[in-house]
N, CA, C and O of each residue as an XYZ file, in Angstrom:
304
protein
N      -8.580     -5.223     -5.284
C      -9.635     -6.196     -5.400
C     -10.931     -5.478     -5.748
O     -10.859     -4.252     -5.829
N     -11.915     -5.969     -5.930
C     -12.844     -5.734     -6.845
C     -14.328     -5.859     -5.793
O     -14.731     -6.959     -5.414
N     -14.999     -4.596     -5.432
C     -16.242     -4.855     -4.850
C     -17.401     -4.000     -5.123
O     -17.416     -2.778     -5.272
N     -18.542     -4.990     -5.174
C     -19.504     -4.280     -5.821
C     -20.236     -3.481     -4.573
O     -20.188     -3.945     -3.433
N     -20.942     -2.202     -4.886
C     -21.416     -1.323     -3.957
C     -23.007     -1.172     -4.618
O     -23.341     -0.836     -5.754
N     -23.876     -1.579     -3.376
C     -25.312     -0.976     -4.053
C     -25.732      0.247     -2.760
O     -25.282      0.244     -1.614
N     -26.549      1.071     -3.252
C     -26.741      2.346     -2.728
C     -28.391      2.201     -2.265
O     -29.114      1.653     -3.097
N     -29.000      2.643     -1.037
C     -30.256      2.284     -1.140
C     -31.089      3.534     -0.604
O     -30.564      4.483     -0.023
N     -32.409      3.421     -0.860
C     -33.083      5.296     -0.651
C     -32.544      6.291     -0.529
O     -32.509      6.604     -1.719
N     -31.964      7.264      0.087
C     -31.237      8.240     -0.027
C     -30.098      8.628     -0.080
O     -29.522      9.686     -0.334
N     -29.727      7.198      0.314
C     -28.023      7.237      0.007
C     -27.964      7.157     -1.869
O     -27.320      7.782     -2.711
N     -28.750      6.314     -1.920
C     -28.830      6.510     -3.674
C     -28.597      7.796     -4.195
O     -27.714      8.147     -4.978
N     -29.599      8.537     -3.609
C     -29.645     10.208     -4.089
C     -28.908     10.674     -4.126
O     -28.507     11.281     -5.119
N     -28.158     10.591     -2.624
C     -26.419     11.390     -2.348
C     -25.661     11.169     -3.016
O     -25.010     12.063     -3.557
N     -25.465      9.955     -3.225
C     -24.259      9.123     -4.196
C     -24.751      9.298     -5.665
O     -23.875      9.024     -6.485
N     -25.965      9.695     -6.200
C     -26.090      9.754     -7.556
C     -26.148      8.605     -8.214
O     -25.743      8.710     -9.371
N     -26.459      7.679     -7.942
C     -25.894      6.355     -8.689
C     -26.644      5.132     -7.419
O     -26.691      5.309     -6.201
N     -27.145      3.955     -8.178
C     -27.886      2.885     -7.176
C     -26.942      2.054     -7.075
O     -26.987      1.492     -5.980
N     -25.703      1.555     -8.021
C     -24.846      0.736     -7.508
C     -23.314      1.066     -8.324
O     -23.287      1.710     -9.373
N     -22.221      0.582     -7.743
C     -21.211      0.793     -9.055
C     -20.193      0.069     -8.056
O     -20.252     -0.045     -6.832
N     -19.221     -0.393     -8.993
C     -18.296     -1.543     -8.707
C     -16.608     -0.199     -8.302
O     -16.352      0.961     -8.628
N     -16.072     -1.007     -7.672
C     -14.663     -0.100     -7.071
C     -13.613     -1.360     -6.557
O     -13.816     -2.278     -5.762
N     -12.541     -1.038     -7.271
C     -10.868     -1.564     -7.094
C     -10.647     -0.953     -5.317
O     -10.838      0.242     -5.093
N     -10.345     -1.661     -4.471
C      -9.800     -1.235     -3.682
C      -8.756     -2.050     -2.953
O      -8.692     -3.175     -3.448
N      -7.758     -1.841     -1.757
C      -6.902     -2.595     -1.178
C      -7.255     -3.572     -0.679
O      -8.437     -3.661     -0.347
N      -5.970     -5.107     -0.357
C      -6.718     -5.725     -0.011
C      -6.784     -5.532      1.400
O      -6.268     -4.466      1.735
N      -7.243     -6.203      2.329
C      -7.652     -6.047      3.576
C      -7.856     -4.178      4.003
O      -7.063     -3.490      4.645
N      -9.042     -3.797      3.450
C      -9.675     -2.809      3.560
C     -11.050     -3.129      3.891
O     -11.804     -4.016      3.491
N     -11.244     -1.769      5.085
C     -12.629     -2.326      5.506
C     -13.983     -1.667      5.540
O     -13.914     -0.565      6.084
N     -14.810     -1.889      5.262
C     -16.111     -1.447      5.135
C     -15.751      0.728      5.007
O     -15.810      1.543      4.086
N     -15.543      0.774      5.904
C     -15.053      2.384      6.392
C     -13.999      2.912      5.215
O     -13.917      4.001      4.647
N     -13.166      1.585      5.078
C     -12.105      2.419      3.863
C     -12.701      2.499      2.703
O     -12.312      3.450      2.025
N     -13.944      1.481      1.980
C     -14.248      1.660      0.997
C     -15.065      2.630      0.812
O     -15.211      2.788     -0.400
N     -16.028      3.790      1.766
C     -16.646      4.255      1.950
C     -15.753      5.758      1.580
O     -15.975      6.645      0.756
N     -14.717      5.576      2.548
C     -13.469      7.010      2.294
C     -13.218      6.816      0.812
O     -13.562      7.677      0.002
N     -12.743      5.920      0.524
C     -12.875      5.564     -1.375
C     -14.066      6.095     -2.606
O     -13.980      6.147     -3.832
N     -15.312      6.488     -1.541
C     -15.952      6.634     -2.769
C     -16.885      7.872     -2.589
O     -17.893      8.115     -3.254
N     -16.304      8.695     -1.449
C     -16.940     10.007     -1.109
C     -15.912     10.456     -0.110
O     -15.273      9.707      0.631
N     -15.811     11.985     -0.186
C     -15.394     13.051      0.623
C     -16.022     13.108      1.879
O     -15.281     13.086      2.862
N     -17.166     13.173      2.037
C     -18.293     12.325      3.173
C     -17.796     11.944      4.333
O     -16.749     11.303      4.237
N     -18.165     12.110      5.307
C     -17.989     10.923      6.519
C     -19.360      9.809      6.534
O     -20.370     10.243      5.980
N     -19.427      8.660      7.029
C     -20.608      8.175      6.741
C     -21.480      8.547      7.871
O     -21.192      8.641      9.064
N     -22.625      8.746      7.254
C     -23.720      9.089      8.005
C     -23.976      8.206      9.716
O     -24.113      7.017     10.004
N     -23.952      9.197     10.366
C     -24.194      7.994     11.838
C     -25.583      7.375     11.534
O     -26.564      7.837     10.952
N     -25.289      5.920     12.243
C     -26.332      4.820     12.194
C     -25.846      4.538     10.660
O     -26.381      3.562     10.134
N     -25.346      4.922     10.245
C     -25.932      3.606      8.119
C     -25.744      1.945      8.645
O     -24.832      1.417      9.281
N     -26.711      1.523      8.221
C     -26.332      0.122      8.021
C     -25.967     -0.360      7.311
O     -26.310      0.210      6.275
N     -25.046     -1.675      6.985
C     -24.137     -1.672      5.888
C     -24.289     -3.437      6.523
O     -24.331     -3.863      7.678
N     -24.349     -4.241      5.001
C     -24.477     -5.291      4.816
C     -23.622     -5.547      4.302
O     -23.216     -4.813      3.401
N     -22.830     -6.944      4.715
C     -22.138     -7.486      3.410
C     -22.299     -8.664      2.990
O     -22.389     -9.654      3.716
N     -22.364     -8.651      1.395
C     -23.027    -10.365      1.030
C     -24.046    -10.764      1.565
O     -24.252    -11.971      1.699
N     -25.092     -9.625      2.078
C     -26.631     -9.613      2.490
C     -26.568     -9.887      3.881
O     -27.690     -9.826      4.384
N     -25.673    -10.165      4.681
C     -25.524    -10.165      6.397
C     -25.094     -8.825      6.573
O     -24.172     -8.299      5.950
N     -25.980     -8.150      7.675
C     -25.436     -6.682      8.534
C     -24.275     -7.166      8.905
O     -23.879     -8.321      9.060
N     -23.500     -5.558      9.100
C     -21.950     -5.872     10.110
C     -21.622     -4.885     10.137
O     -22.398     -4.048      9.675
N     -20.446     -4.469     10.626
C     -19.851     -2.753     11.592
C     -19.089     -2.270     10.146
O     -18.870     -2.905      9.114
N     -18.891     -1.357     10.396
C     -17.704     -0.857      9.720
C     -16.234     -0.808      9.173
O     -15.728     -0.210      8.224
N     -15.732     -1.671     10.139
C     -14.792     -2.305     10.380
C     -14.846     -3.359      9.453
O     -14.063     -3.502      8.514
N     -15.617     -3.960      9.686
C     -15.469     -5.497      8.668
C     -14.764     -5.498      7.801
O     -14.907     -4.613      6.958
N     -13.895     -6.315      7.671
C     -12.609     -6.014      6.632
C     -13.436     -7.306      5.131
O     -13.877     -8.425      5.393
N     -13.415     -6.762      3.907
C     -13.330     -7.413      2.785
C     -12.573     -7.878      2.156
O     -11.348     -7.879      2.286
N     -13.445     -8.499      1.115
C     -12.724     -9.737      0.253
C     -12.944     -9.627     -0.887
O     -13.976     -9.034     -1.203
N     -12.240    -10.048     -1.718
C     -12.399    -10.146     -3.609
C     -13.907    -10.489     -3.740
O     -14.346    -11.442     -3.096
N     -14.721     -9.758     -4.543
C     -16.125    -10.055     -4.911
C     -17.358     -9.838     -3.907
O     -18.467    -10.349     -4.064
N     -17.085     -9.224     -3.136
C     -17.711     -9.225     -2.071
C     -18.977     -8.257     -2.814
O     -18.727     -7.786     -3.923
N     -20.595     -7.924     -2.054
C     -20.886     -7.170     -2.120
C     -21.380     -6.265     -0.819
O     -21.581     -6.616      0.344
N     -21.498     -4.970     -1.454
C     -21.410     -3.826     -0.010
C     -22.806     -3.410     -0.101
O     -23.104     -2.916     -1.188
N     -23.629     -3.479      0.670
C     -24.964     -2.292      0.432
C     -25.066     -1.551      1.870
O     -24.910     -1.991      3.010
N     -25.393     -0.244      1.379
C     -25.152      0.792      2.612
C     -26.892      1.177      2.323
O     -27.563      1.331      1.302
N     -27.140      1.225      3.584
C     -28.899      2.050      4.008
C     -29.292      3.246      4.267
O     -28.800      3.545      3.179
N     -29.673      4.158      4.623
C     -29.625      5.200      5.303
C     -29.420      4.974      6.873
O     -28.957      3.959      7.393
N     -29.763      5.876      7.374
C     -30.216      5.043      9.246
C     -32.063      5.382      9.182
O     -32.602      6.302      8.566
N     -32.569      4.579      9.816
C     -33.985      4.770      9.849
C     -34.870      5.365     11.103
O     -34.674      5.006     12.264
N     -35.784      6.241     10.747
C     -36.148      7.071     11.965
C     -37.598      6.327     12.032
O     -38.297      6.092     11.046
N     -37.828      6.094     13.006
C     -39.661      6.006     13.221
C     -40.298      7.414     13.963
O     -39.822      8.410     14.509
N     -41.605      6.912     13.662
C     -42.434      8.174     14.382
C     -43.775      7.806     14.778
O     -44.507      8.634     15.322
């Protein structure tokens, strides 16, 4: 199935790229598409939206869905 991935501040950087689309299994979840598109573990704290609502990692997807991953955010 087919999901689009957007990349945001520094994850952009890491990943090289602000968004790009990826084939993956179906009932795969947030975490698998992530193992799908880097060697990486994901950064502790990323926040990760799907279809513009936050949610865990786990969250299992769907055909067309979209993924956007954040950095984690520090204050000071």
């Amino acid at each position: 199935m087919k999901i689009a991935i957007k990349y945001f501040a520094s994850m952009r950087d890491t990943m090289g790229k602000a968004n790009e689309s990826v084939d993956i299994s179906e009932k795969s979840s947030v975490a698998d598409l992530w193992g799908a598109v880097t060697q990486n573990p994901m950064p502790e704290n990323t926040l990760i939206a799907v279809n513009m609502e936050y949610t865990s990692s786990e969250h299992v997807l769907n055909e067309g869905d979209e993924v956007a991953f954040f950095p984690p955010v520090t204050g000071g």
